[in-house]
C-alpha positions as CSV (number, residue, x, y, z in Angstrom):
1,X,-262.3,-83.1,-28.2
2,X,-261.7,-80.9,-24.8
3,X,-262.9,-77.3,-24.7
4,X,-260.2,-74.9,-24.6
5,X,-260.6,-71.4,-23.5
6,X,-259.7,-69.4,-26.5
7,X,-260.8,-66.0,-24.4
8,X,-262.0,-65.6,-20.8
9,X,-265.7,-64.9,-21.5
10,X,-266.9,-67.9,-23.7
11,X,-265.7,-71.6,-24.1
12,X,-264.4,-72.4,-27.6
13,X,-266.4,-74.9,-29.2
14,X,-265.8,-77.7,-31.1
15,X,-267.4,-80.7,-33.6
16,X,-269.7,-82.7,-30.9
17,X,-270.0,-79.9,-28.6
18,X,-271.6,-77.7,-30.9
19,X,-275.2,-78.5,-30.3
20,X,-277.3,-75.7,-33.0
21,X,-279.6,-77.7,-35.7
22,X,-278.2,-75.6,-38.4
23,X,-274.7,-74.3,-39.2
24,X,-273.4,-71.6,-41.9
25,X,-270.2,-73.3,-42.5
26,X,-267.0,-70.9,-43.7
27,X,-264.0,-72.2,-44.8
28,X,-260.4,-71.4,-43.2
29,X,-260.3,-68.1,-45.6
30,X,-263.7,-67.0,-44.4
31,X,-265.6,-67.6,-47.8
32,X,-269.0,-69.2,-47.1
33,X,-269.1,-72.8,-47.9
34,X,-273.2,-73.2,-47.3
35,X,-275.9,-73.5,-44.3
36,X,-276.6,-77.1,-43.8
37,X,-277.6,-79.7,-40.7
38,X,-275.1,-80.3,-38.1
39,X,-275.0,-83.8,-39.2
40,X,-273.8,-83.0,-42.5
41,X,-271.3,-80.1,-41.5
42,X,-269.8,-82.6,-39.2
43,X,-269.7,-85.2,-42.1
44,X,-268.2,-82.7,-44.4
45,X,-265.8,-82.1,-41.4
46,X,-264.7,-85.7,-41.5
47,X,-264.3,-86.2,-45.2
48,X,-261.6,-82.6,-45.2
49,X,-260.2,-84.2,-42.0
50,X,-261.2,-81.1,-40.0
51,X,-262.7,-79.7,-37.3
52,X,-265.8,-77.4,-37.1
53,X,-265.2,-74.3,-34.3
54,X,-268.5,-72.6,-33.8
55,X,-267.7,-68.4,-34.2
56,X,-270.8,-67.2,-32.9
57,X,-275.0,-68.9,-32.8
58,X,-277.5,-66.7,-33.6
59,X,-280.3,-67.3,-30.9
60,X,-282.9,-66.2,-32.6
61,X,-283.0,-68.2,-35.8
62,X,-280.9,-71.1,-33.7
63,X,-278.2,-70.5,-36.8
64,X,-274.6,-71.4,-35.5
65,X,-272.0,-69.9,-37.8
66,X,-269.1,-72.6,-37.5
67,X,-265.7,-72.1,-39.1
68,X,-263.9,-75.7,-41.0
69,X,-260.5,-75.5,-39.6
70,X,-257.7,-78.1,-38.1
71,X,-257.8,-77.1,-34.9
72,X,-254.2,-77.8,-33.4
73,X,-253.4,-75.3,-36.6
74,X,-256.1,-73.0,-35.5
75,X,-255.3,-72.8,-31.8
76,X,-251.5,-72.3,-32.1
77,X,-252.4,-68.9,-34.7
78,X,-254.3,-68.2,-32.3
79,X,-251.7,-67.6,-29.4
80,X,-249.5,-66.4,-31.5
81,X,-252.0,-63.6,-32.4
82,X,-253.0,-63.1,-28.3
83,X,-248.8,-62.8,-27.4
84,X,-248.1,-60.4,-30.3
85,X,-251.1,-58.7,-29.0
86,X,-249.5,-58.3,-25.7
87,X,-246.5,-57.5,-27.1
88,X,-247.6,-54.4,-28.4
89,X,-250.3,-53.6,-25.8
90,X,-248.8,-50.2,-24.4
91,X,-249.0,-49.5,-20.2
92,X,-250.6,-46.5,-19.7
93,X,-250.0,-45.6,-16.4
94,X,-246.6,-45.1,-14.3
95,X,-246.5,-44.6,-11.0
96,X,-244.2,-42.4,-8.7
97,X,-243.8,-43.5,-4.9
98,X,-242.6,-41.2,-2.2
99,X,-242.5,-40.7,1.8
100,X,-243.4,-37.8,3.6
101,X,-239.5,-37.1,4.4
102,X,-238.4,-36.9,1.3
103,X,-235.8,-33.8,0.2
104,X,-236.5,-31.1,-1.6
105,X,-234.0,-32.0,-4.5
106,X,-235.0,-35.9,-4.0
107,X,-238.6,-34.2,-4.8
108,X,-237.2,-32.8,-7.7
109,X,-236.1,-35.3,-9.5
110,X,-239.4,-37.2,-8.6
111,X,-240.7,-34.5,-10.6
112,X,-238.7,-34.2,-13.7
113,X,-239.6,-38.0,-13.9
114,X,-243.4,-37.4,-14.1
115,X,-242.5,-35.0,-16.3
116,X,-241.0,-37.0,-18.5
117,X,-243.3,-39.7,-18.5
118,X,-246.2,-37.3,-19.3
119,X,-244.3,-35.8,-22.2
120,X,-244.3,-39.9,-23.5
121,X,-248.0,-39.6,-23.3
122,X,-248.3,-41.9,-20.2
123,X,-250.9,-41.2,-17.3
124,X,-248.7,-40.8,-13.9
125,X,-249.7,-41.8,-10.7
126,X,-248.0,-40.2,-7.6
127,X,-248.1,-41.3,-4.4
128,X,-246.6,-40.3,-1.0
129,X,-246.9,-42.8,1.7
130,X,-247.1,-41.5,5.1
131,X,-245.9,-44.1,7.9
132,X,-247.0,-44.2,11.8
133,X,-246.1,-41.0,13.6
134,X,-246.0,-38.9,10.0
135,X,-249.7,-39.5,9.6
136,X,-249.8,-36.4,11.9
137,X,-248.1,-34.5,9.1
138,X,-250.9,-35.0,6.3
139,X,-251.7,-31.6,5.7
140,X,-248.2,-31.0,4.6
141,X,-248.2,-34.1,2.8
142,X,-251.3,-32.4,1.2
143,X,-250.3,-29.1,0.3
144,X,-246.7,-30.6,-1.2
145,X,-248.9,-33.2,-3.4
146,X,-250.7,-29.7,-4.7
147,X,-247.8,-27.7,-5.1
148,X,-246.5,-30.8,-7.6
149,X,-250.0,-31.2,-8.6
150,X,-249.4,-27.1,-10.1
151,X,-245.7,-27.7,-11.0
152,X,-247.3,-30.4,-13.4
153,X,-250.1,-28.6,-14.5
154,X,-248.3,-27.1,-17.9
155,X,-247.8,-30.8,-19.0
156,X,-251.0,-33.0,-17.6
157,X,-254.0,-32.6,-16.3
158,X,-255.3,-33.5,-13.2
159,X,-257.5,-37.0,-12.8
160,X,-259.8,-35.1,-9.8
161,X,-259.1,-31.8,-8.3
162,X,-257.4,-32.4,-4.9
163,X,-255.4,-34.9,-3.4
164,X,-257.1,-38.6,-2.8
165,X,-257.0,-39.9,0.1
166,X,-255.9,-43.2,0.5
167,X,-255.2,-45.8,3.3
168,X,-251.7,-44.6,3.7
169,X,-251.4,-41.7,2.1
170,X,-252.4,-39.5,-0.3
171,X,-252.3,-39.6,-4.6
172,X,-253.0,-37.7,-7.5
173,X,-253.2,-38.9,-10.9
174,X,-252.6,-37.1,-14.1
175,X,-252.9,-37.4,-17.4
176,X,-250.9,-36.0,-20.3
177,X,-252.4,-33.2,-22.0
């Protein structure tokens, strides 16, 4: 059978591919069924009409632990477990773009957004992008970015102390308190 990826790090690996001299074999509940030869987990895989998927091989003892399963079965719980997984995997961070000529009520509202979001218990990311002729201006940029920085302070805290700089800009990140 092919080798599907059932996670980025390690190759999932089945019946012939599995290459340990010994196998603890478990069955599709997880109860131990026995260690035995890889000959005879692979028979015993053949008379159930199942596959054997190797969990994890202990290197020192050269002990695979191998799980009896039918693998289009197994495979298809298996997605279904890593999109429910995403499903309910939160975002962390937002993140809050502005120029340098933005007005003061625009700013505002800019604000009460990140406030907001850090009252949801999200991590906020703002950023002011400064464009040719405003990178002159960054030490406004800077000192605006701080005075949010302090408007913000009662409901997050500050990722680093000043402003980063970046390649266009500047940013701050803050996380909820």
């Amino acid at each position: 059978m092919a080798s599907n990826n059932h996670s980025k790090e390690r190759p999932l690996l089945v019946n012939d591919q599995i290459k340990a001299p010994t196998m603890l074999v478990l069955d599709e509940d997880g109860g131990t069924i026995g260690t035995m030869s890889r000959r005879d987990a692979q028979q015993l895989a053949l008379e159930q009409e199942k596959d054997i998927i190797q969990i994890h091989y202990n290197f020192e003892e050269k002990v695979a632990t191998v799980k009896l399963v039918d693998l289009g079965q197994y495979l298809y719980d298996l997605k279904k477990k890593q999109k429910e997984q995403k499903k309910t995997q939160k975002k962390w961070l937002k993140q809050i773009k502005f120029g340098y000529a933005i007005g003061d009520n625009d700013l505002q509202m800019k604000v009460d957004q990140a406030q907001g979001f850090l009252q949801e218990g999200y991590s906020v990311k703002i950023n002011v992008r400064l464009r040719g002729r405003e990178k002159i201006y960054a030490d406004r940029v800077y000192d605006r970015l701080l005075a949010v920085q302090e408007h913000l302070s009662e409901r997050g805290r500050p990722q680093y102390a000043k402003p980063k700089e970046e390649t266009h800009g500047y940013s701050i990140i803050l996380a909820p308190k």
